[in-house]
C-alpha angles and dihedrals in degrees: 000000000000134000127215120228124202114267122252092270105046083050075047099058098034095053080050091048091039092051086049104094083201088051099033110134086001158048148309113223140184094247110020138008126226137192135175154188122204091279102039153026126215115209115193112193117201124234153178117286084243102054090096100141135075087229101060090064133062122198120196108198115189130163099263102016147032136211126194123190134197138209110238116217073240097057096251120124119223133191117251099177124005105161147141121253124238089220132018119249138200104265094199099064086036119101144158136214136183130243099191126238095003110050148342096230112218116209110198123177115213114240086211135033114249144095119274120221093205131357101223114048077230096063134094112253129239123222102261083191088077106045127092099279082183115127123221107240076232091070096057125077122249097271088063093044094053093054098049091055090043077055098048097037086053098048095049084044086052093051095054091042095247131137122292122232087255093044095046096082096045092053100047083051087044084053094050099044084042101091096017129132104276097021126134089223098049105140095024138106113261110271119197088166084069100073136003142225126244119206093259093049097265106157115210128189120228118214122235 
């Protein structure tokens, strides 16, 4: 079977969308851009080059929809975005701000983790099989973290040839016992390349 790729416009587009930090992870509308990561989502509306100031624009957050007014030059107030959500959020962690003249930018924290494939029910949807799925170390608690760098310490330890976390404290021990009274070593140079470590301690001799 065969599976069809995208054609050299739609990678276009999506390598231009993807190097865009407004459309990363997302769209470009008509309207309004969006990007996301795995815990928000970021909603820019567009608006008129004289909406410059916070008063002139109204924005309604609920937990499945968001509505975004703007001050006509006539007084009037219309409406730039009023749309259903495609997933509910947490209202309280979510804001908004103003960059005048280009955008009101929507800050919108996922209820749940996970990847949205529009904002608004009413939107096309992306293919969330070609974003960057990748989470920032910042996103996972400190158990995870702690992992990741354990990870990373042991693998540039391994490159240099160097002991691993799990391998440190028994070698510090092995370096104390080494010259020790009793000790089959006593009188020699301190030899890590005599034994090795396991994951769970476990020193093995080597034969020579």
């Amino acid at each position: 079977t065969l599976f069809r790729s995208e054609n050299p416009e739609q990678e276009r587009q999506r390598r231009e969308l993807q190097s865009n930090p407004l459309t990363y992870n997302g769209a470009d509308r008509e309207t309004y851009c969006w990007s996301q990561t795995i815990t928000e989502t970021d909603v820019r509306v567009k608006v008129p080059n004289t909406i410059v100031k916070g008063k002139q624009v109204k924005v309604d957050i609920q937990k499945k929809h968001i509505r975004v007014s703007i001050l006509g030059s006539d007084g009037l107030w219309s409406k730039a975005v009023d749309n259903e959500l495609s997933w509910e959020i947490n209202t309280e962690e979510s804001m908004w701000s103003l960059n005048p003249g280009e955008f009101v930018h929507v800050n919108l924290e996922k209820k749940q983790e996970r990847w949205w494939e529009n904002v608004f029910v009413d939107e096309p949807k992306i293919n969330t099989r070609k974003i960057d799925c990748s989470r920032p170390m910042t996103d996972l608690d400190d158990e995870a973290q702690s992992k990741i760098e354990e990870m990373m310490y042991n693998q540039r330890q391994k490159q240099l040839g160097l002991p691993q976390s799990h391998e440190s404290k028994t070698h510090d021990m092995m370096r104390k016992a080494w010259d020790a009274e009793g000790s089959p070593f006593k009188g020699q140079q301190f030899d890590p390349s005599r034994f090795s470590v396991d994951p769970n301690g476990i020193v093995n001799f080597k034969d020579f």
